[in-house]
N, C-alpha and C positions, 0 to 999 in steps of 0.2 A: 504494500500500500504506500502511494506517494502521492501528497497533497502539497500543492503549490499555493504559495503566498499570494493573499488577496480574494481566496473563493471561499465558500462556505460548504464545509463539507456536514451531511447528515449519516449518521449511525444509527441503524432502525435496527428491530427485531426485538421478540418475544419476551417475557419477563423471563432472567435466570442464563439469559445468551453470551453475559458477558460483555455488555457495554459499557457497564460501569466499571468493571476489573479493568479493561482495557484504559481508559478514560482517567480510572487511577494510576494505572502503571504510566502510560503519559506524562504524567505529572508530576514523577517521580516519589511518587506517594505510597506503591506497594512495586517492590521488586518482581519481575518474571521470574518463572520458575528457571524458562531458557529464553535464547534469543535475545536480542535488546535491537532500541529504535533509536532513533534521531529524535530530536523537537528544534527547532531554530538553528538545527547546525549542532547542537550539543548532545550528548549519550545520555540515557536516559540512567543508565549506571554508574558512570564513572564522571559524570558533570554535573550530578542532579541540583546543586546552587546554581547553575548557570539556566537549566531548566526550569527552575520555580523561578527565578525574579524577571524570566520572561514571560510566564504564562500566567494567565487570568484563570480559575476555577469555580467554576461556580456546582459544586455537589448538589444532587437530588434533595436530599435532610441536611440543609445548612445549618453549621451551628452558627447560635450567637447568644454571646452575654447580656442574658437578659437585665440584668442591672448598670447596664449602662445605657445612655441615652445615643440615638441612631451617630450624631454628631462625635460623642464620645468613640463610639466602636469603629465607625470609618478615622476617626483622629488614630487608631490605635493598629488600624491596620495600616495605615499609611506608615506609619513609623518603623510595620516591621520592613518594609520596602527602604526604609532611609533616605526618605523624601524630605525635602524641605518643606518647613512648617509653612510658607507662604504658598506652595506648589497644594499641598494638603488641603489646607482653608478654599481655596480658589475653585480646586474641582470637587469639593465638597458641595459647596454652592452650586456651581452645575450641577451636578447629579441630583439635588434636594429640589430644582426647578423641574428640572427634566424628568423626574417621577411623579412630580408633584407630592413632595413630602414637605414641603417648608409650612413651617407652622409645629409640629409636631420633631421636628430636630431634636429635640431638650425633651419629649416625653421619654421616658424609661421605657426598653424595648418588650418590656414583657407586658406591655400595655398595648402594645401594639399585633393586628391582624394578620392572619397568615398570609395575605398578600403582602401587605405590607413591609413586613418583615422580607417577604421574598424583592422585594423592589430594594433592601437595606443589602439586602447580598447581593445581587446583582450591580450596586454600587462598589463594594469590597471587592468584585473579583475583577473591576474595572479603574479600580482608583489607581495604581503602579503605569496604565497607561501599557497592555502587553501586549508585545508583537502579535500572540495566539489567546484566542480565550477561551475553553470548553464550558462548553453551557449543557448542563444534565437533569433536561426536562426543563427548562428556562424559565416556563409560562406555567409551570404547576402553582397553582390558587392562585391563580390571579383572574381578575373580570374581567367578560368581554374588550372594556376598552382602554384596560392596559397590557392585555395581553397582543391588542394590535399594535399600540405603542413598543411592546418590545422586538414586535416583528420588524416595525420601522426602523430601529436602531439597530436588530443587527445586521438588517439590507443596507442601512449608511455606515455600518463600522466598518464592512466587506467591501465596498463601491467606493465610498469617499475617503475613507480611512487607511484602504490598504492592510485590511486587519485582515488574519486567517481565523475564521470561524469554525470551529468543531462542532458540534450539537448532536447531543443523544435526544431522542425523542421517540414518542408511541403515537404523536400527534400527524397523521399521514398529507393532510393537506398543508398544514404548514413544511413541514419537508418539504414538498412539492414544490411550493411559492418560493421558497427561502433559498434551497441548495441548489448549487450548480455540480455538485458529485454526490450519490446517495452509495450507501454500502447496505449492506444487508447481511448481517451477522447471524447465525442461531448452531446453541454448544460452544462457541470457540472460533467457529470456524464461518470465513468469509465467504458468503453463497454467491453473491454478486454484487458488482460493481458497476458504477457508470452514471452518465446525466438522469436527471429524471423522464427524460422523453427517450434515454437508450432502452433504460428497462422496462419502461411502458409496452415500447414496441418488440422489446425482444420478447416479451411474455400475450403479446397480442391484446394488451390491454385497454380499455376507456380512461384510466388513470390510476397514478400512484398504489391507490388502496387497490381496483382491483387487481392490478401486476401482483402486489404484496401481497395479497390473500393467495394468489395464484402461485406463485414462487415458494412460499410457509403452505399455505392449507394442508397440500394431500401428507405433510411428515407433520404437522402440528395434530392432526386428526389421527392421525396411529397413531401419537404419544398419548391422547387422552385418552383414547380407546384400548390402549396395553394393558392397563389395570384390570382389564374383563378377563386375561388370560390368563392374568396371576389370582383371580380371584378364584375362591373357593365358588365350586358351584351348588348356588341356594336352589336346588330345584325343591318341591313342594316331599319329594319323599326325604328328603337332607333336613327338611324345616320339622318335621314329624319326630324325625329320628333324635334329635335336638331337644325335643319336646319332653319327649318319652324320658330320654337322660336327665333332664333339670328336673323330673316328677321322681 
């Protein structure tokens, strides 16, 4: 897998496929077992500082210190970056207009909604200013109309910005909208690659979802369905027999 600077690349596929191991190990957050990657030119084993004060993060369950206030936590991740205090303050300001959080800056974060909160991370894993930024489910709890808001922003951080976008997601139309490369992950292992109108057409499809349903379906549906063969069989003379023992 090679992703070039400046597109937005999406990582789809089933819960348990390994998006987010992946997405970690990127990150330099959990070691591979084997193998290792690049991220900005650096090893994700033997540079991992040089990989994390490149890359923006934004995790599916972000944490955050809820006794501190949104202004507080962004002041404090900024710091681990070793930003200047005036660089800090500045894009803090931005980000508090651009989510529309001013007002609430000084509230205590554990006052605050699970949108909210997710627009407070998304400021955190943006505030360093990073060549790359993985976004893992970006738009989870947020409302219709900031969850358009951050489609907009990560179309202008790719476009205008020159940023490389990653994104895990289960949300198929925005993949669709957002990436110019879509992957297709499930177990481990990379099922397909390419634009969203490669895999459309290579699976014969009307869009995104139905290619993906079409690509996953017929081995998502034997894994559900495998439990019947390991199951014991309840036929009605098995439920008797059952009976009879428990009397």
């Amino acid at each position: 897998m090679k992703i070039r600077y400046g597109i937005t690349y999406g990582l789809l596929g089933p819960n348990g496929a390994g998006k987010t191991t992946t997405v970690r190990m990127l990150n330099s957050i959990i070691s591979p077992t084997s193998g290792t990657a690049k991220v900005v030119g650096y090893d994700i084993i033997t540079e991992s500082q040089q990989v994390k004060i490149n890359c923006g993060f934004l995790p599916e369950s972000p944490g955050l210190y809820q006794k501190l206030t949104a202004k507080e936590f962004l002041e404090f991740v900024g710091e681990l970056y070793y930003l200047p205090k005036e660089v800090i303050s500045s894009r803090i300001e931005e980000f508090l207009d651009l989510f529309d959080l001013e007002g609430r800056e000084n509230d205590l974060l554990e006052g605050y909604s699970r949108g909210m909160k997710q627009k407070v991370c998304l400021c955190a894993a943006l505030i360093q200013d990073p060549k790359i930024i993985f976004l893992d489910e970006p738009t989870s709890n947020l409302d219709p109309a900031a969850t358009r808001m951050v489609k907009d922003l990560i179309s202008d951080l790719a476009k205008k910005a020159d940023k490389t976008i990653f994104i895990c997601t289960h949300l198929l139309d925005a993949a669709e909208e957002l990436c110019d490369l879509i992957g297709i992950i499930d177990k481990g292992v990379l099922k397909v690659e390419g634009s969203p109108k490669e895999i459309i057409d290579s699976a014969n499809a009307e869009d995104l979802e139905d290619a993906y349903l079409k690509i996953m379906g017929a081995t998502r549906i034997e894994d559900l369905l495998a439990w019947r063969e390991k199951a014991p069989n309840n036929s009605e003379k098995d439920i008797k027999k059952k009976r009879k023992k428990r009397r």
